[in-house]
C-alpha positions as CSV (number, residue, x, y, z in Angstrom):
1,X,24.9,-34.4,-44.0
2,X,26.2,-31.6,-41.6
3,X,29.7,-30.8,-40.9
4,X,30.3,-33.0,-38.2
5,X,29.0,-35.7,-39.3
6,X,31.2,-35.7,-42.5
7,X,34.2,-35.5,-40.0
8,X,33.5,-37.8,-37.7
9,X,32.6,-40.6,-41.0
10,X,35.8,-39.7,-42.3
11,X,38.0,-39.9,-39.1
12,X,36.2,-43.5,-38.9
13,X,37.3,-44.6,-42.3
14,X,40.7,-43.3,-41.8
15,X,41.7,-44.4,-38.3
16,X,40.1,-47.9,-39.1
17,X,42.4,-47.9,-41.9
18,X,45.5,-47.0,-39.9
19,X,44.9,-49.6,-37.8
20,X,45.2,-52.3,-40.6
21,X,48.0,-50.2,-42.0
22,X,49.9,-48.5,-39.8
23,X,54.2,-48.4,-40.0
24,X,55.6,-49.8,-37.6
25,X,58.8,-47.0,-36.1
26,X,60.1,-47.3,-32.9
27,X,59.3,-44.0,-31.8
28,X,55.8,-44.6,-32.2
29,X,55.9,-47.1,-29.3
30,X,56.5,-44.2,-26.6
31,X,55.3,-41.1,-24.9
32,X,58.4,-40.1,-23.8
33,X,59.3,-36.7,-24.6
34,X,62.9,-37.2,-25.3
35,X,63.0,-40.4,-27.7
36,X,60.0,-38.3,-29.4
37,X,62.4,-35.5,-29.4
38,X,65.2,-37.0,-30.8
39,X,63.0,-39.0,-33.5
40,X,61.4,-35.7,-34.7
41,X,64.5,-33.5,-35.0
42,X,66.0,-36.9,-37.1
43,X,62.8,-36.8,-39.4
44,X,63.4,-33.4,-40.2
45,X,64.1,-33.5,-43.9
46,X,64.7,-37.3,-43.5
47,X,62.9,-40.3,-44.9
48,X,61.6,-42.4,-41.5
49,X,63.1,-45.5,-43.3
50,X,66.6,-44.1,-42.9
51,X,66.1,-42.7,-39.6
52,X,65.1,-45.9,-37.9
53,X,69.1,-47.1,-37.3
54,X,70.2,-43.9,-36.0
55,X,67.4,-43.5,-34.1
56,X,68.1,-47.1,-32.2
57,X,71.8,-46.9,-32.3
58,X,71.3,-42.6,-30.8
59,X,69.0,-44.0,-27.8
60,X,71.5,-46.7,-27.2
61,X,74.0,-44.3,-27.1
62,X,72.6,-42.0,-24.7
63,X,69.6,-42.9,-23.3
64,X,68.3,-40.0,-21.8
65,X,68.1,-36.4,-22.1
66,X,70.8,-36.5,-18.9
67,X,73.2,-38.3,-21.0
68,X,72.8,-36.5,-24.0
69,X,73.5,-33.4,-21.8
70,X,76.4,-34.6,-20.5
71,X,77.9,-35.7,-23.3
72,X,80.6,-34.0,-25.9
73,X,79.2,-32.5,-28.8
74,X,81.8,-34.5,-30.6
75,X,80.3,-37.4,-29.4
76,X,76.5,-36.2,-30.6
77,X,78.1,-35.9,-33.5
78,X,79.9,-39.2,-34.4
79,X,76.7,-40.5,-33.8
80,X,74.8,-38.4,-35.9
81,X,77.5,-38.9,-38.4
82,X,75.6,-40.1,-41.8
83,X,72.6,-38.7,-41.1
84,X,73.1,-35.4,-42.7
85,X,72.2,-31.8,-41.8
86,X,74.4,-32.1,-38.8
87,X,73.2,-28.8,-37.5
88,X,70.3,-30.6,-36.0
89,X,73.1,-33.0,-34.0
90,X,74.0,-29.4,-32.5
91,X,70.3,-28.2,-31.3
92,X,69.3,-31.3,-30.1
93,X,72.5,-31.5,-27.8
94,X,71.9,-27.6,-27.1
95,X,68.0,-28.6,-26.1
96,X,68.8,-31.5,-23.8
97,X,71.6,-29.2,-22.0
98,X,68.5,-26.5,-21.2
99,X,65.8,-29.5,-20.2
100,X,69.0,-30.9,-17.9
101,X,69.0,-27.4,-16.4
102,X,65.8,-26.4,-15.9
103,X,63.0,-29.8,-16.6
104,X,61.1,-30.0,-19.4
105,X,58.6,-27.6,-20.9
106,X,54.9,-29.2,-21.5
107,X,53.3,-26.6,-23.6
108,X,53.8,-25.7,-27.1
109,X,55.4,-22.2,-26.3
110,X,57.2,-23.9,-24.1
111,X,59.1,-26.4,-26.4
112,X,59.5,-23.7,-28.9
113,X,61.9,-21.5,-27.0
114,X,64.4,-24.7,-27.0
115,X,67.5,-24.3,-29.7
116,X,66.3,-25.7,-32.9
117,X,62.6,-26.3,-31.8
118,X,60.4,-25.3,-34.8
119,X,56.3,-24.8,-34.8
120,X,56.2,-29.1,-36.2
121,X,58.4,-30.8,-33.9
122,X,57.0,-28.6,-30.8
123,X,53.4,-29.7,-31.4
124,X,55.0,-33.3,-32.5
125,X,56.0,-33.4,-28.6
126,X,53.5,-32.0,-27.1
127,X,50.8,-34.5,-29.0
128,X,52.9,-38.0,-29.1
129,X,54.6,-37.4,-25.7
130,X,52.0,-35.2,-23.3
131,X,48.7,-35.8,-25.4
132,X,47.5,-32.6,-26.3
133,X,44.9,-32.3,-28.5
134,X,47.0,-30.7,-31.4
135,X,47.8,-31.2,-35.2
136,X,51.2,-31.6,-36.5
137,X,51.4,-29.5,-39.7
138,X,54.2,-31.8,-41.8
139,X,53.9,-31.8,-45.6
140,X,51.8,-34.7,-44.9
141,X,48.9,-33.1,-43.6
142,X,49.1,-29.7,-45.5
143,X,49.0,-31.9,-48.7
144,X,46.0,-34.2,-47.1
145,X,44.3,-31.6,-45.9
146,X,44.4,-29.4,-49.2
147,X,43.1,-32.3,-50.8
148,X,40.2,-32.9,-48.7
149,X,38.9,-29.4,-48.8
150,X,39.9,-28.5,-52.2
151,X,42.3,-25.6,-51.7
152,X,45.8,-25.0,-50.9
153,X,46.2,-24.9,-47.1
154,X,49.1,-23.3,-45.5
155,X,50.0,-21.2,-42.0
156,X,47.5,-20.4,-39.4
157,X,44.2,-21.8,-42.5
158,X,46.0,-24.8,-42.2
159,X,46.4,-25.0,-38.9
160,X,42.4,-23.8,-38.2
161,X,41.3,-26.6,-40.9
162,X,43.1,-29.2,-39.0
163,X,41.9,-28.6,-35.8
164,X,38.5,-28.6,-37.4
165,X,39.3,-31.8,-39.0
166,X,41.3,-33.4,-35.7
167,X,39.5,-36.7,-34.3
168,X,39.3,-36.9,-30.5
169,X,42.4,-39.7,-30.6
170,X,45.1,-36.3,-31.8
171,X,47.9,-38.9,-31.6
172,X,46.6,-41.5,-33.7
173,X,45.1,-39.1,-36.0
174,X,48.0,-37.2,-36.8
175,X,50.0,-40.8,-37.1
176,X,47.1,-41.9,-39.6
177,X,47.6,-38.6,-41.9
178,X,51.3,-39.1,-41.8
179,X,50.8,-42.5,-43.3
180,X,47.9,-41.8,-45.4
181,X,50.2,-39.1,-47.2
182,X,53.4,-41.7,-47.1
183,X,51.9,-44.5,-48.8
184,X,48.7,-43.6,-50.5
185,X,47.9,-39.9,-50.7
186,X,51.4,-39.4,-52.1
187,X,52.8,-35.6,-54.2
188,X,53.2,-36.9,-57.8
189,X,51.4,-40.8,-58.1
190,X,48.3,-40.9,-55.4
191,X,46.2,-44.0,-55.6
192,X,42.9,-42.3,-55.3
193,X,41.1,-46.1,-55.9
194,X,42.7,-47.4,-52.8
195,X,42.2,-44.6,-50.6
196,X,39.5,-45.0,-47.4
197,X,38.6,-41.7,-47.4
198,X,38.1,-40.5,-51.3
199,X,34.3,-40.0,-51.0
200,X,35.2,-37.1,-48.7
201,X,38.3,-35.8,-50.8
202,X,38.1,-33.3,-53.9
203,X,40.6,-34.8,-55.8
204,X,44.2,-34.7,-56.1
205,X,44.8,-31.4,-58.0
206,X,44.2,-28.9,-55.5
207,X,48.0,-29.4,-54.3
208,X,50.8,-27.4,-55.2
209,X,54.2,-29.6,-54.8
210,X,57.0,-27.7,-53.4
211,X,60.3,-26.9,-55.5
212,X,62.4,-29.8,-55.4
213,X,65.6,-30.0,-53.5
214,X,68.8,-29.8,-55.4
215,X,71.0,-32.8,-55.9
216,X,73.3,-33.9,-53.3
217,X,76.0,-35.3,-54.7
218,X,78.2,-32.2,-55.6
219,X,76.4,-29.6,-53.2
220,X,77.4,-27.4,-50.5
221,X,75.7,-30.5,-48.4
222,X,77.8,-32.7,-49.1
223,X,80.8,-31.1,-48.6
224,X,79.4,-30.2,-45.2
225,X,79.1,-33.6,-44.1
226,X,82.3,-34.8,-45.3
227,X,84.2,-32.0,-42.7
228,X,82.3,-32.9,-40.0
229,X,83.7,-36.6,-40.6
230,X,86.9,-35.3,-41.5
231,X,87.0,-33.8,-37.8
232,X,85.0,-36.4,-35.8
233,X,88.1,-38.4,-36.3
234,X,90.2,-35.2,-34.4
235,X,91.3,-31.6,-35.2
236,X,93.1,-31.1,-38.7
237,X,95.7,-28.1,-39.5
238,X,95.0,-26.3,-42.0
239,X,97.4,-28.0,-44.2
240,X,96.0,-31.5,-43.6
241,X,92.5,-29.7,-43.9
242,X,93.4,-28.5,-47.6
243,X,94.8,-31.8,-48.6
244,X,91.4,-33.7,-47.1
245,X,89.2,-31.8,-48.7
246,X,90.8,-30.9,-51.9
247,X,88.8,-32.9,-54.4
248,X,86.1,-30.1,-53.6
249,X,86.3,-27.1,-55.4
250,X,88.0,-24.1,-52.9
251,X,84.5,-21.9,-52.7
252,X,82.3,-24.5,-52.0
253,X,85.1,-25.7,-48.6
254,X,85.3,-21.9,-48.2
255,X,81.0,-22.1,-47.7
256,X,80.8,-25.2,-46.0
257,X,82.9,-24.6,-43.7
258,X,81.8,-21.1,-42.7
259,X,78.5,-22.2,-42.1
260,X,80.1,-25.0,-39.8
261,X,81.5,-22.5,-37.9
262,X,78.5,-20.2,-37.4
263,X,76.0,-23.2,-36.9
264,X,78.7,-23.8,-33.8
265,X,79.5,-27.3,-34.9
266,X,83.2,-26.3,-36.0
267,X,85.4,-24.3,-34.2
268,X,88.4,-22.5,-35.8
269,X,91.7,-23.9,-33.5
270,X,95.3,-22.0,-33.2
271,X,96.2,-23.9,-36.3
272,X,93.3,-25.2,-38.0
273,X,90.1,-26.5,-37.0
274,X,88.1,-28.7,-34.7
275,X,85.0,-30.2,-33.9
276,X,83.2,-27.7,-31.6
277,X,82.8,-28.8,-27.3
């Protein structure tokens, strides 16, 4: 059996079984570039699940890249408020100020100059909204991927293997990898005996799972989302800022809140502080 033909049986199997099987999410449902935009930069570190809400609520809110634009960051971030790592709130509006400006960028290098635009969500963009034929290197597909072929893929090998790998339908494909990782090809329990495309697979033990995140409860994290909350409402002095946020120890305010200011969601006021414009 040559090469291609091992490929092309197991992009049948697996795209026949995304088909049967595929989530259902909102943002699969468009090519446009902004609601992909906005989906991907919320899936960043985010369970799809949980995004779906803000997602709806965030399009309903402002419903195109002109609005989001236009819009106060203080705004972008009441919206955003819940869904943690608010930095992203802050690129996304950054990103839809430039594409207001100057149009949107339809190549890969293109969507990675804009503010917060990584290697993944450019190449998300570029394949569900102008159908390049791409991969979209998630922890999905580098765990897949590693699987299939029997060694640990990262970077520019993973990236080669993919491409090797990619079915002609690059949308669909990527879509079916996603899935295939989320419900069956999973880190710590995969159900190899319901999997369409074991035959073609070496086996689960290739993969090396990442460190694990620390708790939130009690983190750095958490204390960052709770100022941006604390001044979504309106600008604090510093003495109603101290008595908000005293139930946190001092360093870990003293943290959070100078990474607010250099990610340019907070702004340090004449008295205290404020959400950033």
């Amino acid at each position: 059996m040559t090469a291609g033909s091992v490929e092309a049986e197991r992009n049948a199997a697996l795209l026949g079984w995304y088909r049967a099987n595929q989530r259902v999410l909102p943002w699969r449902a468009t090519t446009d570039p902004y609601a992909v935009l906005v989906a991907e930069t919320m899936l960043q570190q985010t369970q799809a699940a949980r995004v779906v809400p803000y997602y709806q609520s965030f399009l309903a809110r402002f419903p195109d890249v002109t609005a989001l634009a236009a819009a106060p960051f203080a705004a972008v971030a009441a919206a955003w408020s819940g869904l943690g790592y608010n930095r992203r709130a802050r690129w996304l509006h950054r990103a839809a100020q430039r594409i207001a400006a100057a149009g949107w960028p339809d190549t890969v290098a293109g969507l990675e100059a804009l503010p917060g635009v990584g290697g993944y969500t450019a190449r998300a963009v570029a394949v569900f909204a102008f159908g390049h034929r791409d991969v979209t290197p998630d922890t999905n597909l580098k765990r897949v991927l590693s699987r299939w072929y029997g060694e640990p893929l990262a970077g520019s090998t993973l990236r080669r293997v993919g491409l090797a790998a990619l079915d002609e339908d690059a949308a669909s494909w990527n879509q079916a990898v996603m899935d295939l990782g989320n419900a069956i090809c999973r880190p710590y329990d995969p159900a190899c005996d319901r999997c369409p495309v074991e035959r073609w697979c070496t086996g689960p033990d290739v993969y090396q799972r990442p460190a694990t995140q620390s708790p939130f409860p009690g983190s750095v994290r958490q204390v960052r989302g709770v100022i941006v909350r604390l001044l979504i409402g309106g600008p604090l002095d510093e003495t109603a800022f101290a008595a908000a946020t005293n139930r946190f120890p001092t360093d870990q305010v003293e943290e959070a809140l100078d990474g607010l200011i250099e990610d340019g969601l907070v702004v340090e006021t004449e008295d205290g502080f404020a959400i950033a414009d």
